[in-house]
C-alpha positions as CSV (number, residue, x, y, z in Angstrom):
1,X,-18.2,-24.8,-1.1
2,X,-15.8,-24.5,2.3
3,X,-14.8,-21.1,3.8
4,X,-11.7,-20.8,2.8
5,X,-12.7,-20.4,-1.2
6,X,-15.7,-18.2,0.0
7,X,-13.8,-16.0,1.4
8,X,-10.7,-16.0,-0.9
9,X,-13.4,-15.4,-4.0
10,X,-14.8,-12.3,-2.0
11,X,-11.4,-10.8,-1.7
12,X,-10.5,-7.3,-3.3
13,X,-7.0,-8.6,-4.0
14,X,-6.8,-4.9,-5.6
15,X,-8.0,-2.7,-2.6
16,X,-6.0,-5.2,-0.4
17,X,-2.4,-4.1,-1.8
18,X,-3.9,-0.1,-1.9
19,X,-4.6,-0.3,1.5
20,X,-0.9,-1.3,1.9
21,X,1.1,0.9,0.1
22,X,-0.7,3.8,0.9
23,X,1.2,5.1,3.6
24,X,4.4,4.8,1.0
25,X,3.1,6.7,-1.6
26,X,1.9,9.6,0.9
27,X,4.8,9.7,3.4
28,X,7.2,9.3,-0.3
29,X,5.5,11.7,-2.3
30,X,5.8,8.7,-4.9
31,X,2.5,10.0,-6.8
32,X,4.9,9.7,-9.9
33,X,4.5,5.7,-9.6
34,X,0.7,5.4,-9.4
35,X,0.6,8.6,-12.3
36,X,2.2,6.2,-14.9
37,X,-0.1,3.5,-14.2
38,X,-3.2,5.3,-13.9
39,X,-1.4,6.7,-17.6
40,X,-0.2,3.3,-18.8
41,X,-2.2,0.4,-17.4
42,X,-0.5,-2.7,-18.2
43,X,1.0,-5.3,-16.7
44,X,4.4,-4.8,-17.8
45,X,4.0,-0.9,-16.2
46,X,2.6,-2.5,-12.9
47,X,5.8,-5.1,-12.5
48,X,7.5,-1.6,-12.7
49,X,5.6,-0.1,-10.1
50,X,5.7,-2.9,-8.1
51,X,9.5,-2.7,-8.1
52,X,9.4,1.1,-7.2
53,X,7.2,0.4,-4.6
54,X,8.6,-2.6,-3.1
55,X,11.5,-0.4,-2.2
56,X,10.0,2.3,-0.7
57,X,7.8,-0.3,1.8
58,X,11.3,-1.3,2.7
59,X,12.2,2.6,3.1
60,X,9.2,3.3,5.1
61,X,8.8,0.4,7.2
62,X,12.6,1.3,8.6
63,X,11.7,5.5,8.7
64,X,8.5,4.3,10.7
65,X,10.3,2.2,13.3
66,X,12.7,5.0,13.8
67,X,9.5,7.7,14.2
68,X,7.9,5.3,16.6
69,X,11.1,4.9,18.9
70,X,11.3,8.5,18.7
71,X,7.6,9.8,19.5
72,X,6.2,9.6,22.9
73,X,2.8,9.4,22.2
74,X,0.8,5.8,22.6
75,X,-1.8,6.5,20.0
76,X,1.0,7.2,17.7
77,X,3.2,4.5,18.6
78,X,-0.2,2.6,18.5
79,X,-1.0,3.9,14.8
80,X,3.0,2.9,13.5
81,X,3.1,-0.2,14.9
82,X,-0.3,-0.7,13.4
83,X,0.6,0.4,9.9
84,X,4.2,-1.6,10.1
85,X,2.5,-4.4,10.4
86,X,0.3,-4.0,7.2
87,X,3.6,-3.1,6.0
88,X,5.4,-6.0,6.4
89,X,2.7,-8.3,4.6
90,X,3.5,-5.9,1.8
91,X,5.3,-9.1,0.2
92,X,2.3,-11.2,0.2
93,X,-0.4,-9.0,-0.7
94,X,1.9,-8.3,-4.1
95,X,1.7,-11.6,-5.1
96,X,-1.9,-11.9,-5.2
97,X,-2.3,-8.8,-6.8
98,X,-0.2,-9.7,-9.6
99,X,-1.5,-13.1,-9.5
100,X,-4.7,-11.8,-9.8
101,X,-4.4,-9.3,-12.3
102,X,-2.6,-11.3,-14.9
103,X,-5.4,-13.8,-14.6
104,X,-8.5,-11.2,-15.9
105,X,-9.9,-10.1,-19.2
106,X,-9.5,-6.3,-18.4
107,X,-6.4,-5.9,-16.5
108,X,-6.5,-2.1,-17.4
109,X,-9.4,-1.2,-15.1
110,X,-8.0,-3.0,-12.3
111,X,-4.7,-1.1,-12.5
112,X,-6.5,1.9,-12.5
113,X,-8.4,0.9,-9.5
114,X,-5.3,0.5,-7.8
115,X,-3.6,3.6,-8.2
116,X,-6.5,5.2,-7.5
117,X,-7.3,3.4,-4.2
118,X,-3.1,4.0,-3.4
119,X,-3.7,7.7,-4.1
120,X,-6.7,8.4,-2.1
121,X,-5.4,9.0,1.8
122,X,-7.3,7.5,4.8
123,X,-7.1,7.7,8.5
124,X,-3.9,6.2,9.2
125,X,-1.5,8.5,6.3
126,X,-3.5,11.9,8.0
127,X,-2.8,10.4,11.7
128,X,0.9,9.6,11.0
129,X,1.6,13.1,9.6
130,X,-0.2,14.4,12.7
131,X,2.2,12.6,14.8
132,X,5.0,13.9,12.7
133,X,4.4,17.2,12.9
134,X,3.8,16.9,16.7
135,X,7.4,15.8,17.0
136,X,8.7,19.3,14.9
C-alpha cells in the first residue's frame, strides 16, 4: 500500500472541513446553519449548508484581511493570516466532504459530527475575538 492511500484512508474528511469553517460560523453567528443539520441530517440539508457556508468563507476571508491590515499586533496578524489560509482551501476540503459523505452507509452521523465539530470553538475563533476587541 503507498503513502499517499495511507494517508488519504486515515483522513477525517469530516473534522477537516469543521476545522475550516469554524471561524465562519463563530465570527457570523451562523449557528442557524449547523442547527438545521444537526436537526435534519441529510444530504440534501448539507448541499444547503454548504451553500450558506460557502458564502460566508467568502465574507470572512475578505472581513479578516481588512482586520489584519487594520491591527497592529504580529500574533494577530500572525493568527489571520494563519486562519485565511485554512480559509482559502475552504473549496477543497468541501469536496471531499461531500465526496465522502455521499459515499457511507450512515450519512446522518457524520453530518452530525460535523456541525458539532463547526460549533465547538478552538484557539484560533477565541484569539481572533481577542484581537477584535483589542482594536475597540
Amino acid at each position: 500500500m503507498s503513502q499517499q492511500s495511507v494517508s488519504q484512508e486515515t483522513r477525517d474528511y469530516v473534522k477537516d472541513a469543521a476545522d475550516i469553517v469554524r471561524i465562519v460560523i463563530h465570527r457570523e453567528q451562523a449557528y442557524d446553519i449547523l442547527d438545521e443539520l444537526a436537526n435534519n441530517p441529510k444530504l440534501e440539508t448539507l448541499i444547503d449548508a454548504l451553500s450558506k457556508i460557502s458564502r460566508l468563507v467568502t465574507k470572512t476571508l475578505n472581513d479578516l484581511n481588512d482586520l489584519k491590515n487594520k491591527v497592529n499586533r504580529d500574533d494577530c496578524r500572525s493568527v489571520i493570516t494563519n486562519v485565511m489560509g485554512g480559509l482559502q482551501w475552504w473549496f477543497k476540503r468541501q469536496d471531499e466532504l461531500y465526496n465522502y459523505l455521499k459515499n457511507i452507509k450512515d450519512v446522518r452521523i457524520e453530518i452530525k459530527r460535523f456541525a458539532a465539530y463547526a460549533l465547538a470553538p478552538d484557539n484560533n475563533v477565541v484569539k481572533i475575538s481577542e484581537c477584535e476587541e483589542s482594536m475597540r
